[in-house]
C-alpha positions, 0 to 999 in steps of 0.5 A: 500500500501506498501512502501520500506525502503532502506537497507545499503550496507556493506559500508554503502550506501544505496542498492535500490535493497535491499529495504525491505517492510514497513507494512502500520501503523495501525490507532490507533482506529483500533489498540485499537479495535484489542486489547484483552479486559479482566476484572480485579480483585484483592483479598486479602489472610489474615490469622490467627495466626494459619495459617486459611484463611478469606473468606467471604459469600456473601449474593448474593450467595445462595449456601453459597460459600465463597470467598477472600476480594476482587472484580472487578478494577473499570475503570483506577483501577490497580491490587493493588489499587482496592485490597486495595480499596475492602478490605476497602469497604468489611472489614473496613481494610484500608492496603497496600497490600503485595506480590503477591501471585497469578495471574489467567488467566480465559478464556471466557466460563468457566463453573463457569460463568452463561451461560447469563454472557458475559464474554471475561475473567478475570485476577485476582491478589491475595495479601497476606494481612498478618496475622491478630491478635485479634485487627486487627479481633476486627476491621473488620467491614461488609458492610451492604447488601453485606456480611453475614459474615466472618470465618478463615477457614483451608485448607481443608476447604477452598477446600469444601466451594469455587467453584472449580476454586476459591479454586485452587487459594486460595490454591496455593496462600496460598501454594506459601506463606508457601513454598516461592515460589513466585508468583503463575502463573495459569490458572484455577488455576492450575499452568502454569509451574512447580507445586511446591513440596507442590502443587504436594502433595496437602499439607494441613495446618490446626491447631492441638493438639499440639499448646494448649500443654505445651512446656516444653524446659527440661528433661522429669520428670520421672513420665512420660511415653514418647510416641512419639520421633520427630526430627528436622533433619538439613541438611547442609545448615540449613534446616530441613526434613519434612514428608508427609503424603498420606493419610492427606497431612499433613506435620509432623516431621519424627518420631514416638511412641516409642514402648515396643521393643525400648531401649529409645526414641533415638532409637525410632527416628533413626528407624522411621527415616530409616523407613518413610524417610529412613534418617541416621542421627548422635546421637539425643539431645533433645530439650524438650517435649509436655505435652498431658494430655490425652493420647487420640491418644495412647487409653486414656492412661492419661498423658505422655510426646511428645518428640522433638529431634534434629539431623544432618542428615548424610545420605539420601537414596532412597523413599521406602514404610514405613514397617509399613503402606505400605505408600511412605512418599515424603520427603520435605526440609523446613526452621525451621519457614516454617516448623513451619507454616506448621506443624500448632503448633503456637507459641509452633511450632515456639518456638521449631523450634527457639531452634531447629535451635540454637541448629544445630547451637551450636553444629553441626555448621549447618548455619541458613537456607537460605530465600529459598523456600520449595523443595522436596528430590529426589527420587532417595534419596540425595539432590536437584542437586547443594545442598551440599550433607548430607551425603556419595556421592549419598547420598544412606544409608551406608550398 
């Protein structure tokens, strides 16, 4: 039964012939049985200094699938404290967990649950666990029974060794870390609302040549020969444009080899940069150059020098195909120390994109890049709306 509040008049007493019904109160045990009952877990993404995931293999999976450190909350258990809880059970680290990189929404009936299981759903929070050193991997200690092993594992391979839904996850996880774009908001690990430029390309991290090779913040000596001139191009607000590759969705630095045709290196830079990114951008400086002591990329060709430049871009035109591949290279803006992480040299990467940055600074008064998250070039060409333009208004090519 229904009962009727009466509703003030405009002067303030009440109108009994505006009475407005009242719906009955749930009873409490009622309401509760009402409620929608989910499971809840929690994970924790750890990496190392080379940007690899840790997953670990379960002995219950015959199948050999990895998974994150982490499990199901126990009774009264919140998100964070059943992460910490199962990273200590499950790999002897006993840590505050960090940001939170990712919450899944997985509904009941998925076909990654065993058709005997019954299962109303599950909420899973993902943290990021941070990066682990040799001393913190030193320490990690398995439980018996539950775990075979652990390995630090790329992106890639992240997406070959994890059942589908789970391998979504981790990835956009690992991408909302890298690109700073906050908490990731999924179901069935695809995203919710607007994807993220490094999801909608698929970027991959993964680690490469260029870490192990000596970085050399000095002219290139003349005994070498210089195969390959790559920039760390500044817009104005401090950030630095970075490549993608289609056919890896790997990021890399706009540039390229430098062919017979080309006058120096500086011109080699100016024409990729046209060519692949179809950037203009004022006269390069260079930074130093990576010692690649074989030569392997360029058919064995023995020692030579990679060298790094430094640019102001002054233009940004529309995406086009690059002549030499066909390819349509999506352009990325990224701060220099996530473009560092992204472009997998380690420390040698961070150390470039340090100069890199001091350097825009010195000499084209380019301000440290803001703590902003990774975004992608228009494109129509120019920068995102609301961003100060690099170059001529709509940011096309000067003819």
């Amino acid at each position: 039964m229904s009962t009727a509040r009466p509703v003030p008049s405009p002067d303030g007493t009440p109108d009994p012939a505006a009475a407005v019904p009242v719906p009955p109160r749930m009873p409490n045990p009622e309401y509760a049985r009402s409620r929608h009952a989910v499971w809840l877990s929690a994970a924790a993404l750890f990496t190392d200094r080379l940007g690899r995931v840790l997953l670990v293999e379960p002995s219950y999976h015959r199948d050999g699938r990895r998974l994150l450190p982490g499990g199901g909350a126990e009774p009264g258990e919140g998100p964070r404290q059943a992460c910490r809880r199962e990273v200590r059970e499950e790999l002897g680290l006993d840590r505050e967990p960090g940001e939170l990189l990712a919450v899944n929404w997985i509904g009941p009936g998925h076909e990654a649950v065993p058709g005997d299981m019954p299962f109303p759903g599950e909420v899973r929070y993902v943290f990021d666990g941070g990066v682990l050193d040799e001393e913190d991997t030193a320490a990690i200690r398995l439980p018996g029974g539950e775990l075979k092993g652990y390995a630090f594992h790329d992106s890639a391979a992240v997406a070959s060794c994890m059942v589908p839904v789970e391998a979504r996850i981790v990835l956009a996880a690992l991408r909302a870390r890298l690109g700073g774009t906050g908490t990731a908001h999924l179901e069935d690990g695809r995203h919710t609302g607007p994807v993220p430029a490094l999801d909608r390309h698929a970027v991959h991290t993964r680690p490469r040549a260029g870490r192990t090779w000596p970085w050399h913040p000095e002219p290139v000596p003349g005994r070498l020969r210089v195969t390959q001139a790559w920039g760390w191009l500044f817009v104005p607000d401090g950030r630095v444009v970075l490549v993608v590759d289609p056919d890896g969705a790997l990021v890399q630095l706009p540039g390229g080899t430098v062919e017979a045709y080309d006058a120096d290196p500086e011109a080699t830079l100016l024409r990729e940069v046209a060519e692949e990114a179809q950037l203009r951008i004022g006269a390069p400086l260079r930074l130093g150059w990576s010692y690649d002591a074989t030569g392997a990329v360029y058919g064995g060709t023995g020692p030579c020098a990679r060298l790094r430049l430094a640019a102001p871009v002054t233009a940004v035109g529309p995406a086009a195909p690059d002549p030499a591949t066909g390819r349509t290279f999506a352009r990325l803006l990224a701060t220099p120390a996530q473009a560092a992480d992204l472009l997998g040299w380690g420390d040698r990467g961070h150390r470039q994109a340090e100069l890199a940055a001091r350097t825009a600074a010195e000499r084209w008064g380019i301000p440290p890049a803001p703590p902003v998250p990774v975004t992608e070039i228009p494109a129509g060409g120019g920068l995102p709306a609301g961003e100060p333009g690099p170059g001529p208004a709509g940011g096309g090519l000067p003819g």
